[in-house]
PyMOL Python script that loads the backbone (N, CA, C, O; Angstrom):
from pymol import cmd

cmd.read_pdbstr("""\
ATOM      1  N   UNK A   1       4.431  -7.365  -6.881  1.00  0.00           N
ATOM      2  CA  UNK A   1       3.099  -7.149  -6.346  1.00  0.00           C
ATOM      3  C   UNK A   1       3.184  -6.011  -5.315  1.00  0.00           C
ATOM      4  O   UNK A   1       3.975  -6.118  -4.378  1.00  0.00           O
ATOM      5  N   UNK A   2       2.343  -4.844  -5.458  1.00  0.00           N
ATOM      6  CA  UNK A   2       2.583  -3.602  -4.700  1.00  0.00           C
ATOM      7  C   UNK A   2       2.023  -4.205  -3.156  1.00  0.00           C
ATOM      8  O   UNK A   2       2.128  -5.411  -2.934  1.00  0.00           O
ATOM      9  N   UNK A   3       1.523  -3.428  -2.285  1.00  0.00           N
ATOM     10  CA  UNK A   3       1.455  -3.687  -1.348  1.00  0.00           C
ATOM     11  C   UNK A   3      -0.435  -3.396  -1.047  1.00  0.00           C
ATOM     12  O   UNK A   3      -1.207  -3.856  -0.206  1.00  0.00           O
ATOM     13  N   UNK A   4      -0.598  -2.509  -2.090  1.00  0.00           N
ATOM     14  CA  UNK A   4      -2.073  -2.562  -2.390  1.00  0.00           C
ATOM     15  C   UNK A   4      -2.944  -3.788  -3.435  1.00  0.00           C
ATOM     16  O   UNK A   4      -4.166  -3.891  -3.532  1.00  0.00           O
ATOM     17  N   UNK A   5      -2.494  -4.151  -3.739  1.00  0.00           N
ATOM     18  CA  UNK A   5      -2.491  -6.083  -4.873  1.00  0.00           C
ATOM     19  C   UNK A   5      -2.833  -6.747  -3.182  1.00  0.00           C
ATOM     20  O   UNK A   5      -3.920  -7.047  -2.688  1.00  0.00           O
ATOM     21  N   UNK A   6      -1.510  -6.815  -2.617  1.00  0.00           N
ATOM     22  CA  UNK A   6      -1.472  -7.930  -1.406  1.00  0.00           C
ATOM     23  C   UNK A   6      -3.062  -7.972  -0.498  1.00  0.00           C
ATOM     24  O   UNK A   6      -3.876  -8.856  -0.229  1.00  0.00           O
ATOM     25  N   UNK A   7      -2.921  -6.201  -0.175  1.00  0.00           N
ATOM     26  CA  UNK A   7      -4.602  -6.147   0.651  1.00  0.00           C
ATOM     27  C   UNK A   7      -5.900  -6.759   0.028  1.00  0.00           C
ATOM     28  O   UNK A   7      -6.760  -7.385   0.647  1.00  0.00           O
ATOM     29  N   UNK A   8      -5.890  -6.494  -1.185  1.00  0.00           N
ATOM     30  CA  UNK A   8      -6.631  -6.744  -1.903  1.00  0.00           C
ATOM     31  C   UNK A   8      -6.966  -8.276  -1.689  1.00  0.00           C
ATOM     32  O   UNK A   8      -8.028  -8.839  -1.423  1.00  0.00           O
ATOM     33  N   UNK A   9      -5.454  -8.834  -1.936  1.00  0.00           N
ATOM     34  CA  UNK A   9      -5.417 -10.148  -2.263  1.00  0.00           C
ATOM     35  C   UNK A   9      -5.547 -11.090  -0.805  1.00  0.00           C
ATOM     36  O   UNK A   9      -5.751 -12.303  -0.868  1.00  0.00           O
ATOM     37  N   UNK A  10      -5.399 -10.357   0.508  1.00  0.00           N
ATOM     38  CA  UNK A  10      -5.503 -10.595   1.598  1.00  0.00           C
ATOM     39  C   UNK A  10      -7.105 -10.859   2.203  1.00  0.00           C
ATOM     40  O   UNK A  10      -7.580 -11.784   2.863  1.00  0.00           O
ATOM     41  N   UNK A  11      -7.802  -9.361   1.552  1.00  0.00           N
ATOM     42  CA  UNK A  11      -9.125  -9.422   1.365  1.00  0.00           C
ATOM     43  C   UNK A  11     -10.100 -10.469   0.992  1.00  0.00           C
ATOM     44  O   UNK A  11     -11.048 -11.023   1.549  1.00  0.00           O
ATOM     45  N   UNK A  12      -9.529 -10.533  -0.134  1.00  0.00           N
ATOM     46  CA  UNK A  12     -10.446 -11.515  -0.956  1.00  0.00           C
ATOM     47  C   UNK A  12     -10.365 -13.158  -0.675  1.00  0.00           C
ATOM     48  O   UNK A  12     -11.030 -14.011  -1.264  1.00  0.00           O
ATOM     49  N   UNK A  13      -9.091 -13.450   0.685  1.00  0.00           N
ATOM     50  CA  UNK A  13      -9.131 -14.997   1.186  1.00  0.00           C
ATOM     51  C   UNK A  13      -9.841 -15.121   2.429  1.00  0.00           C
ATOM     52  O   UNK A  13     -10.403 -16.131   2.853  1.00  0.00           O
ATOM     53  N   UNK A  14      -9.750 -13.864   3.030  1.00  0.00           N
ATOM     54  CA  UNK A  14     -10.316 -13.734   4.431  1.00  0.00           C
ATOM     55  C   UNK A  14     -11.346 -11.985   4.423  1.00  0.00           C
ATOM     56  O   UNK A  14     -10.941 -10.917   4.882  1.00  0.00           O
ATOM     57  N   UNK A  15     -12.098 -12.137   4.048  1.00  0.00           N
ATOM     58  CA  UNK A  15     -13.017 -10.687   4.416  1.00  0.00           C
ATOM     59  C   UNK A  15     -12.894 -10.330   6.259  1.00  0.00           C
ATOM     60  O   UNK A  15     -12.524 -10.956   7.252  1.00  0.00           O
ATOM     61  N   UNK A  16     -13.392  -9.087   5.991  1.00  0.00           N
ATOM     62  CA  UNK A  16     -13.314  -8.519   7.140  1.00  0.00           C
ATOM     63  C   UNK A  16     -12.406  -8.209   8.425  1.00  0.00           C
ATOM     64  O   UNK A  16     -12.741  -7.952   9.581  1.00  0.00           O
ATOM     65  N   UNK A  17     -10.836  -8.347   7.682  1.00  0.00           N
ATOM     66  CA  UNK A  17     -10.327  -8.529   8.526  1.00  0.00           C
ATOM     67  C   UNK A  17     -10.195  -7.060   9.057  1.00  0.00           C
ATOM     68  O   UNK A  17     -10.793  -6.182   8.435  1.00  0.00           O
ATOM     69  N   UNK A  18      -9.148  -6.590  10.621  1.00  0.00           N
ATOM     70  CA  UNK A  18      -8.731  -5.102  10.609  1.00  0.00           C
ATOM     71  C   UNK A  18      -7.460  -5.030  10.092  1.00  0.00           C
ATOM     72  O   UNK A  18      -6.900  -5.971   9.528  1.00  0.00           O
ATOM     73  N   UNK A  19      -6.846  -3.610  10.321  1.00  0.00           N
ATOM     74  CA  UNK A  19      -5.898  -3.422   9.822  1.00  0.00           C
ATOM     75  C   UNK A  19      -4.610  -4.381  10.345  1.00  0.00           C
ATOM     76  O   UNK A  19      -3.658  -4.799   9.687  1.00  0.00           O
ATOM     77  N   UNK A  20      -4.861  -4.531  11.460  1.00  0.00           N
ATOM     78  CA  UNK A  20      -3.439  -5.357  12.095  1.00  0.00           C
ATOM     79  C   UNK A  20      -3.431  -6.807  11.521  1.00  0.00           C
ATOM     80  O   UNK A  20      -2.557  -7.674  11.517  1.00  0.00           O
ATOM     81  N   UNK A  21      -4.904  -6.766  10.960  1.00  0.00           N
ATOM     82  CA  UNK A  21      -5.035  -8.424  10.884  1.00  0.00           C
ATOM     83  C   UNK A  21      -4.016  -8.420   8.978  1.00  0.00           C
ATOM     84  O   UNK A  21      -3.042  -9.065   8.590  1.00  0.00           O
ATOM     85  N   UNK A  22      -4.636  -7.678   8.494  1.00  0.00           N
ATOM     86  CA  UNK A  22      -4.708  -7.612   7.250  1.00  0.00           C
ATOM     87  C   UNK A  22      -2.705  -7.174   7.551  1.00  0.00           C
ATOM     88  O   UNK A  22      -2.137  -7.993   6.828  1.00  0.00           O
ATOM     89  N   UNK A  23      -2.180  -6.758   7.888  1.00  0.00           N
ATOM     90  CA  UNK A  23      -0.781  -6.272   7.598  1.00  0.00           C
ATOM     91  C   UNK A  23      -0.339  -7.146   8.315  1.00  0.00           C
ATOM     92  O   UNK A  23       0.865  -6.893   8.286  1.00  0.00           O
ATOM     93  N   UNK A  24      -0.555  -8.633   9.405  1.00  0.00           N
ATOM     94  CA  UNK A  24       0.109  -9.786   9.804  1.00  0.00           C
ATOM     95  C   UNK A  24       0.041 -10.792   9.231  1.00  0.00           C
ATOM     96  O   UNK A  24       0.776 -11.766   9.391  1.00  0.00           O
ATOM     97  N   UNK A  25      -1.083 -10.653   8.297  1.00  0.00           N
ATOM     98  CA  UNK A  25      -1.513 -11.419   6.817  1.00  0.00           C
ATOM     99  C   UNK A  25      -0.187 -11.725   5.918  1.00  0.00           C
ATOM    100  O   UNK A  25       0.523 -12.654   5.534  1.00  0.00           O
ATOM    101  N   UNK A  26      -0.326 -10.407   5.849  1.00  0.00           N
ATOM    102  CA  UNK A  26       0.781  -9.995   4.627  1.00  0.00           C
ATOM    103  C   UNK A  26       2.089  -9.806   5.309  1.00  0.00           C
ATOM    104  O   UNK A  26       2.834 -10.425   4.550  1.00  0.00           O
ATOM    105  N   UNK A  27       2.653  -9.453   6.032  1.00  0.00           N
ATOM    106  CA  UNK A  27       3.962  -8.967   6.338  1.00  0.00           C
ATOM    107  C   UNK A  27       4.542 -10.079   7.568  1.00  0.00           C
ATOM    108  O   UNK A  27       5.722 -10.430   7.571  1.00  0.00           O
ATOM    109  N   UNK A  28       3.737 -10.478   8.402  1.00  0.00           N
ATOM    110  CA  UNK A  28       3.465 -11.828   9.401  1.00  0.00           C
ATOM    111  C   UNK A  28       3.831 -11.416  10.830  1.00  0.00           C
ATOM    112  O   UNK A  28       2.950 -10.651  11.221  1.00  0.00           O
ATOM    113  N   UNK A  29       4.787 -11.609  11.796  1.00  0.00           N
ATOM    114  CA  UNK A  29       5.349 -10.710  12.594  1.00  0.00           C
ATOM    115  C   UNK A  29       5.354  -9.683  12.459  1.00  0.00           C
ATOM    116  O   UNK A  29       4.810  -9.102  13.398  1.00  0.00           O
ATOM    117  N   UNK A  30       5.856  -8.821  11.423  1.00  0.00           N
ATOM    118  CA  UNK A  30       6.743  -8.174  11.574  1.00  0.00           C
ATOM    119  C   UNK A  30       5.920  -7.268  11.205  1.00  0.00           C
ATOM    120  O   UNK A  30       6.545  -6.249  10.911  1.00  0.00           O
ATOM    121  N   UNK A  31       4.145  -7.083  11.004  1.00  0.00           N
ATOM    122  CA  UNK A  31       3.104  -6.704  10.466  1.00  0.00           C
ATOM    123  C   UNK A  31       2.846  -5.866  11.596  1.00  0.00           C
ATOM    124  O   UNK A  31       3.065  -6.217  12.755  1.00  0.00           O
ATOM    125  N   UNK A  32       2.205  -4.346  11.131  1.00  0.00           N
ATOM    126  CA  UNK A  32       1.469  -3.475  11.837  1.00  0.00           C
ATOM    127  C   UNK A  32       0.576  -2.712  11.356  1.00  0.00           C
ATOM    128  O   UNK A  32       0.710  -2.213  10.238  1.00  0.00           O
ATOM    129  N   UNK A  33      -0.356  -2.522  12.029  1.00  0.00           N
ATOM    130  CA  UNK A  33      -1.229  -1.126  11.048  1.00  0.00           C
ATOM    131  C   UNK A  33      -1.081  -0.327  10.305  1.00  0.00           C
ATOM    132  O   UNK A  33      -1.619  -0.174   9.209  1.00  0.00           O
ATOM    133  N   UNK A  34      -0.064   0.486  11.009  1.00  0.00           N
ATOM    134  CA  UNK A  34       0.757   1.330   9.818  1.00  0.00           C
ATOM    135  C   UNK A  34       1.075   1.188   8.592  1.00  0.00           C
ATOM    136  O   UNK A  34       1.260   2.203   7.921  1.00  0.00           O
ATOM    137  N   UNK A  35       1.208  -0.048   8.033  1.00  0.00           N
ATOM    138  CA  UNK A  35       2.567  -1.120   7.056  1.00  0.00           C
ATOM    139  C   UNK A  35       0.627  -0.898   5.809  1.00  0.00           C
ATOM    140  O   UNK A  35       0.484  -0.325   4.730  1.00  0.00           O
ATOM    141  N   UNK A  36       0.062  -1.304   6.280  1.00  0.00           N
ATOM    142  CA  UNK A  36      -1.246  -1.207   5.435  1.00  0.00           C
ATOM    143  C   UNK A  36      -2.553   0.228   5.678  1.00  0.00           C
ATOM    144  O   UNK A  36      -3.593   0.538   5.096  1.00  0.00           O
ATOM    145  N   UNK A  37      -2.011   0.614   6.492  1.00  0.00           N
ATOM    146  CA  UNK A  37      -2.925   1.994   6.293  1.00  0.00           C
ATOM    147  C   UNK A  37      -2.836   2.813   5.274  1.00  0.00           C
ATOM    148  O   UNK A  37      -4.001   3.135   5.040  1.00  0.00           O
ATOM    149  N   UNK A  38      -1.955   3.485   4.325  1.00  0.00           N
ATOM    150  CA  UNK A  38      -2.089   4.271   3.438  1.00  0.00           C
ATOM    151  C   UNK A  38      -2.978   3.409   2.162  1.00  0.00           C
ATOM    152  O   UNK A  38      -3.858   3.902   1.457  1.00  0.00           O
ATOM    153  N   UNK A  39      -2.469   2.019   2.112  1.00  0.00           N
ATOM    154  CA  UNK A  39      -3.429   1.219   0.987  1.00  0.00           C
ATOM    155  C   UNK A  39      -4.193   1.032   1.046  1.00  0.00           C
ATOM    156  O   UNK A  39      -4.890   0.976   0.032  1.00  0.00           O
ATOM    157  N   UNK A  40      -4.922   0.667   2.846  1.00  0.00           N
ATOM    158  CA  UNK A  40      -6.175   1.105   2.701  1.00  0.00           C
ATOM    159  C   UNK A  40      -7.280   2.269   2.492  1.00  0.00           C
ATOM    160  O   UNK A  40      -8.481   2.125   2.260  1.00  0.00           O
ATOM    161  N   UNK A  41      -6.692   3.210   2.608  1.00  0.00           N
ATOM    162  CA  UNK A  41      -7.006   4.893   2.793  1.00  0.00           C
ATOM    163  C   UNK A  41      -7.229   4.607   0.764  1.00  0.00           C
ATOM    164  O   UNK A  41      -8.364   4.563   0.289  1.00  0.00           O
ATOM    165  N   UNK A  42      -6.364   4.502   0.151  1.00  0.00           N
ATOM    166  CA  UNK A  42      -5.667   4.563  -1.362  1.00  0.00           C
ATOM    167  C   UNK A  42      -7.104   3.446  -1.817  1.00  0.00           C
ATOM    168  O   UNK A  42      -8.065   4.125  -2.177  1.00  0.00           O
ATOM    169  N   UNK A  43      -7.255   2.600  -1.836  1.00  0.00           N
ATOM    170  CA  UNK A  43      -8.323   1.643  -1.933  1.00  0.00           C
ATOM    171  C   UNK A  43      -9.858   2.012  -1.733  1.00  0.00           C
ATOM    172  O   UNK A  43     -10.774   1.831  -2.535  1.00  0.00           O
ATOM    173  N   UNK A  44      -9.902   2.497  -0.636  1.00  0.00           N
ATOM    174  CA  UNK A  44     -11.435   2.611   0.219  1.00  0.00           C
ATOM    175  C   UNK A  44     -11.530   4.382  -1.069  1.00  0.00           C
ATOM    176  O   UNK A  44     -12.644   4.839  -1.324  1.00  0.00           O
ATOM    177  N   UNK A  45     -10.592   4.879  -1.499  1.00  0.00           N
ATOM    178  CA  UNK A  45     -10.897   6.180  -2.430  1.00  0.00           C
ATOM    179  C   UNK A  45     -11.231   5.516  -3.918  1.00  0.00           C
ATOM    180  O   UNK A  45     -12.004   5.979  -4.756  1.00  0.00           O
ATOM    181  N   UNK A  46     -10.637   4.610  -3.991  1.00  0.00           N
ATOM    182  CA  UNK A  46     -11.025   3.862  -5.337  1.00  0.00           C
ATOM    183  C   UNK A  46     -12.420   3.195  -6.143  1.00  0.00           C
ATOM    184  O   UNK A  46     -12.945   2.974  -7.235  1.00  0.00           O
ATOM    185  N   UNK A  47     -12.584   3.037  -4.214  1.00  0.00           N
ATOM    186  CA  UNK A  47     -13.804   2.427  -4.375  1.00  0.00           C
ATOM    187  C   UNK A  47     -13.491   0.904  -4.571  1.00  0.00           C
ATOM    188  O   UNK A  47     -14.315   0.343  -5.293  1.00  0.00           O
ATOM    189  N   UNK A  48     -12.660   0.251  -4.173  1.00  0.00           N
ATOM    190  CA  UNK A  48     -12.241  -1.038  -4.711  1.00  0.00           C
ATOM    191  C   UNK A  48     -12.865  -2.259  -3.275  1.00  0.00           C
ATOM    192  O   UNK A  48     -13.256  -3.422  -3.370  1.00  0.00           O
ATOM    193  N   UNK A  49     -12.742  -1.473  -2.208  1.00  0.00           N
ATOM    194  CA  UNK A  49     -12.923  -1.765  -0.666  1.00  0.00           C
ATOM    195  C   UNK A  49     -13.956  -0.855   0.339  1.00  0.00           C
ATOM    196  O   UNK A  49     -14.080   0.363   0.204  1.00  0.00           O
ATOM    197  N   UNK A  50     -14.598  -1.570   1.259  1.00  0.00           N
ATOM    198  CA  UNK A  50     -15.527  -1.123   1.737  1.00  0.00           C
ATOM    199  C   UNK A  50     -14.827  -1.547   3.278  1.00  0.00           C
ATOM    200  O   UNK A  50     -13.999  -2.451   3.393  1.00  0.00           O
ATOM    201  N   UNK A  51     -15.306  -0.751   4.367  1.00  0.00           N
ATOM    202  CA  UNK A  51     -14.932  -0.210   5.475  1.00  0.00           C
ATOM    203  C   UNK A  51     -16.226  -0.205   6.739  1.00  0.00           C
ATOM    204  O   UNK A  51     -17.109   0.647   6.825  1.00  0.00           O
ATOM    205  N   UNK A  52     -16.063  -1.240   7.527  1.00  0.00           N
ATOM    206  CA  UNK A  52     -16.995  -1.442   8.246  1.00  0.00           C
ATOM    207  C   UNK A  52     -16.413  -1.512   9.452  1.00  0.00           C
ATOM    208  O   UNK A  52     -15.304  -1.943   9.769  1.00  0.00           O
ATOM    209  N   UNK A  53     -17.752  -0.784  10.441  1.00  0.00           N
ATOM    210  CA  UNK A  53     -17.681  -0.382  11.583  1.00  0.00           C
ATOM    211  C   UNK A  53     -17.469   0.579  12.259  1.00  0.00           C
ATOM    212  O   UNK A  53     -17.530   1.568  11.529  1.00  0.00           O
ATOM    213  N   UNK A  54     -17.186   0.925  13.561  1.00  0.00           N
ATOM    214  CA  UNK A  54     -16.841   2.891  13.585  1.00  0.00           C
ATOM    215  C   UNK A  54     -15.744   3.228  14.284  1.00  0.00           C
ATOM    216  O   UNK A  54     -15.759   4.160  15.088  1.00  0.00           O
ATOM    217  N   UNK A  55     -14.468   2.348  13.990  1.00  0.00           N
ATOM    218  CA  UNK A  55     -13.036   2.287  14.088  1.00  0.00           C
ATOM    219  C   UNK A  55     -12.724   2.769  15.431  1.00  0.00           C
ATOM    220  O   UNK A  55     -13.663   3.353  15.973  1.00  0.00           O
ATOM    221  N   UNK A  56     -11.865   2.694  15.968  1.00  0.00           N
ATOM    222  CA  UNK A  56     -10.957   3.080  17.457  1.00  0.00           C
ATOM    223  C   UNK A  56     -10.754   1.635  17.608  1.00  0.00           C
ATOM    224  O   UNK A  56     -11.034   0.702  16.856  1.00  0.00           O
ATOM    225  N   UNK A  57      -9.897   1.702  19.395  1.00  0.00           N
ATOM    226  CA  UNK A  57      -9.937   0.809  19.987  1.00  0.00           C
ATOM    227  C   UNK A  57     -10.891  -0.633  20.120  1.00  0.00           C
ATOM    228  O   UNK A  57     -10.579  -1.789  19.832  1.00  0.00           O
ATOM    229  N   UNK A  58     -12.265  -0.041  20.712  1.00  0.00           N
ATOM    230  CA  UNK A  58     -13.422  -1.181  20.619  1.00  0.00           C
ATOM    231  C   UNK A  58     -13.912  -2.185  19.680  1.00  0.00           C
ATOM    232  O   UNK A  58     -14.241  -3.370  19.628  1.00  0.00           O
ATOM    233  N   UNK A  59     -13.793  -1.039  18.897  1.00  0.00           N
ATOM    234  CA  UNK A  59     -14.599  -1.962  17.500  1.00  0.00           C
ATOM    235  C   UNK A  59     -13.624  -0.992  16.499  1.00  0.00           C
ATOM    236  O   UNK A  59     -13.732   0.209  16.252  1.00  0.00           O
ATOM    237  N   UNK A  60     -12.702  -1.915  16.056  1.00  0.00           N
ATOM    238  CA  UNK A  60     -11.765  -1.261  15.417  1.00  0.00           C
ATOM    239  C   UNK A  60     -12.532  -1.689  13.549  1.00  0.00           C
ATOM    240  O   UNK A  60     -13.259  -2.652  13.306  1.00  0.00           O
ATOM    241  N   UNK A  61     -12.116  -0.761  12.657  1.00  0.00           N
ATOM    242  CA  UNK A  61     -12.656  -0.854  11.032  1.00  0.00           C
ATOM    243  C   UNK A  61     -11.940  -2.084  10.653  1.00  0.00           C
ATOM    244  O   UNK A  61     -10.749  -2.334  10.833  1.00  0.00           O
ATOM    245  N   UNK A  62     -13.404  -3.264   9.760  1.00  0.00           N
ATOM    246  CA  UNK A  62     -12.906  -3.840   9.129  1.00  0.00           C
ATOM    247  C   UNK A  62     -12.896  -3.986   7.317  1.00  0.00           C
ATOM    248  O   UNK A  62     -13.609  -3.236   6.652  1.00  0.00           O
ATOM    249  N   UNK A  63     -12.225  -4.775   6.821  1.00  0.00           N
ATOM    250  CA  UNK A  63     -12.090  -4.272   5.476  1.00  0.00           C
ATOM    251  C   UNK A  63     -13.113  -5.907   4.736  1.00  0.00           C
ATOM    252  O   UNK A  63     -13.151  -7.037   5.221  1.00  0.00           O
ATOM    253  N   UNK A  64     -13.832  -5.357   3.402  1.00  0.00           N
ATOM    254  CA  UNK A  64     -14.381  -6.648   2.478  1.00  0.00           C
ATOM    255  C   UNK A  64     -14.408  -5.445   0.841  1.00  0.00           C
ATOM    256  O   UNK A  64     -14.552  -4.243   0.619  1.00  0.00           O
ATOM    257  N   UNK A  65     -14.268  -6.188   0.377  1.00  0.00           N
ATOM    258  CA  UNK A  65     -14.298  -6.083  -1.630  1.00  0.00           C
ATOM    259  C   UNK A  65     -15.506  -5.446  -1.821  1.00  0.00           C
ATOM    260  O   UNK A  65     -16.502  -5.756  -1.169  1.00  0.00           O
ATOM    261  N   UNK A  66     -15.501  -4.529  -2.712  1.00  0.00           N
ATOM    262  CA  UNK A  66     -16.860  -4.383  -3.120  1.00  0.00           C
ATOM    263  C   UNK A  66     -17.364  -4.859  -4.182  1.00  0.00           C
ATOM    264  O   UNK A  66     -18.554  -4.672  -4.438  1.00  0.00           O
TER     265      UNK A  66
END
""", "prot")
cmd.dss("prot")
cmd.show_as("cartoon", "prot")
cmd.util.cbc("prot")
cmd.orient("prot")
């Protein structure tokens, strides 16, 4: 299972999570933003995932299925 399956599959038990949430999901500790940012970038081009909110610090982007 690639690591873009997992988001997906991370997605679809819990919507909306952010990136840190979604890569401690999947990876647990040892999880960081980084570890799921390119799959989400790779995804949200697919059109497979939708991207809410207006990202930074405050209100960091969260992810749901389209």
């Amino acid at each position: 299972m690639t690591v873009d399956d997992r988001v997906l599959d991370a997605i679809s038990k819990q919507p909306y999570q952010t990136e840190l949430q979604l890569s401690q999901s999947i990876f647990g500790k040892e999880g960081y933003q980084q570890k799921v940012n390119p799959s989400c970038r790779r995804l949200l081009k697919k059109h497979l995932i939708k991207r809410i909110g207006k990202g930074g610090v405050g209100e960091p982007f969260t992810y749901d299925l389209l």
